[in-house]
C-alpha positions as CSV (number, residue, x, y, z in Angstrom):
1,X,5.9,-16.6,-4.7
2,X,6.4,-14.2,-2.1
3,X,4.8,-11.3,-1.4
4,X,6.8,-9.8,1.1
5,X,9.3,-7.0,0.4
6,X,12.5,-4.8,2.2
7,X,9.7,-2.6,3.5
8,X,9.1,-3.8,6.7
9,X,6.1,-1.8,7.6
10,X,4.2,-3.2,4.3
11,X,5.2,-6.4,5.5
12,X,3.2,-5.9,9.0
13,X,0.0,-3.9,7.2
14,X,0.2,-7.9,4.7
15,X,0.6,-10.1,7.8
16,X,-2.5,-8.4,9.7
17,X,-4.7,-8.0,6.2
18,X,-4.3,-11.8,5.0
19,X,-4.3,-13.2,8.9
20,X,-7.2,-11.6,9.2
21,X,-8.6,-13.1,5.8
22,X,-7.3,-16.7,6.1
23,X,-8.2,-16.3,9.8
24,X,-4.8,-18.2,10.2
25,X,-0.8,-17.1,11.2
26,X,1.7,-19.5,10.8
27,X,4.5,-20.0,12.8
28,X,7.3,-23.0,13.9
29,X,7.9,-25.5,16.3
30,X,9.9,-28.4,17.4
31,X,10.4,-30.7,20.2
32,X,11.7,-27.6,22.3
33,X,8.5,-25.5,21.5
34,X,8.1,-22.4,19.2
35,X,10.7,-20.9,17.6
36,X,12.3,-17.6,19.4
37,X,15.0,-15.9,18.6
38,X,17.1,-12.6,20.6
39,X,15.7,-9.3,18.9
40,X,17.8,-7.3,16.7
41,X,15.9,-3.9,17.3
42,X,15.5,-4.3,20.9
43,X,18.7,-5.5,23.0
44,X,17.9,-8.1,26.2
45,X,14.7,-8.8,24.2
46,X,13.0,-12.4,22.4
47,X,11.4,-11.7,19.4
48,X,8.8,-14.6,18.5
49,X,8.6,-14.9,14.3
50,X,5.3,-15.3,12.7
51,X,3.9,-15.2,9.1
52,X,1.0,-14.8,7.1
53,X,1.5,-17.4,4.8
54,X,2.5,-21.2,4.8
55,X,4.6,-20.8,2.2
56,X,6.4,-17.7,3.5
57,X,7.3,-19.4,7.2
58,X,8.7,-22.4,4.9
59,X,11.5,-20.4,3.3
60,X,12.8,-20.0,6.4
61,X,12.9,-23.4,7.3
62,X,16.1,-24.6,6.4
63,X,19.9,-24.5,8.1
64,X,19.7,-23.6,11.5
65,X,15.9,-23.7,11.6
66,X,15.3,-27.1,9.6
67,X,14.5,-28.9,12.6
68,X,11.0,-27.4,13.1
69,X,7.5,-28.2,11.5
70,X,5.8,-25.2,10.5
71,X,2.1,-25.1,11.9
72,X,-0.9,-23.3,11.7
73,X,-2.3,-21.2,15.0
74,X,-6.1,-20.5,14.3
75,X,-6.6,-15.9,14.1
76,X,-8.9,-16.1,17.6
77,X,-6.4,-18.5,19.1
78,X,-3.7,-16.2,18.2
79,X,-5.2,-12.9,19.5
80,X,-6.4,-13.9,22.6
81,X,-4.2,-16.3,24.1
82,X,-0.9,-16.3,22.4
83,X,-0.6,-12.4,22.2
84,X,-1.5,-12.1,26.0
85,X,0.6,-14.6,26.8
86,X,3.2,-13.1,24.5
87,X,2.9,-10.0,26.5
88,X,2.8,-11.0,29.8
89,X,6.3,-13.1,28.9
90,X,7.9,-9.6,27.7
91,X,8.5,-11.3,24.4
92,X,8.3,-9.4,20.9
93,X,6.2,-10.9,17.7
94,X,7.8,-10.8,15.0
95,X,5.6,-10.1,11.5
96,X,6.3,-11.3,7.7
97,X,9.8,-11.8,8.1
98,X,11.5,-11.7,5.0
99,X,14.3,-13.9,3.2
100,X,17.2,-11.8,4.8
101,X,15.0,-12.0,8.4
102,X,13.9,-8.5,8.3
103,X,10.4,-7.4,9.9
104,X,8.5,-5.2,12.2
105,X,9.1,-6.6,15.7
106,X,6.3,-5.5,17.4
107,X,4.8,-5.5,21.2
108,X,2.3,-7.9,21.7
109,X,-0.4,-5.3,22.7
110,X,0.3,-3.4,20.1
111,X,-0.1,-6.7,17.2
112,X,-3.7,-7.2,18.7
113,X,-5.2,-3.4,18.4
114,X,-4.3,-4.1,14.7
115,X,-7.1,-6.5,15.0
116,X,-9.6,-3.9,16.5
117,X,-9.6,-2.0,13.7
């Protein structure tokens, strides 16, 4: 059962509060690599999806996104490579999305002071 909701920002406050519990984000992949998709906030911008919970990045596999495994990226892992990486790429992350694809699409930088806290 899901815990996210339609309010996007209580979405991001979950995915940073159980990440940092389960010191794990999920995300997808296939052959191709991670799944990326264009933004719908930002125009000329790739938002990256991620999710707090296994079973929350599987509800979205299906249709168009059946084709990938959904996979585990360790919390440190996540932070300190991917985010940076992330970053330096120009590409958005995009937290807890829910079942009709809404979420926060955030900077990269901005995702990892989250963590400082």
């Amino acid at each position: 059962m899901t815990k996210l909701t339609s309010d996007t920002q209580a979405n991001l406050e979950l995915f940073v509060a159980e990440t940092k519990a389960s010191q794990l984000v999920w995300g997808m992949r296939n052959e191709e690599g991670w799944l990326s998709c264009d933004s719908s906030e930002f125009e000329n911008s790739e938002v990256m999806p991620f999710w707090s919970s296994e079973e929350d990045a599987k509800e979205h596999n299906i249709e168009e996104w059946a084709d990938f495994k959904v996979l585990e990226i360790p919390l440190d892992i996540f932070v300190e490579d991917w985010l940076l990486t992330l970053a330096e790429d120009g590409v958005l992350v995009g937290t807890n999305w829910n079942a009709q694809l809404e979420g926060k699409e955030v900077e990269p930088q901005d995702l990892a002071k989250m963590y400082i806290d």
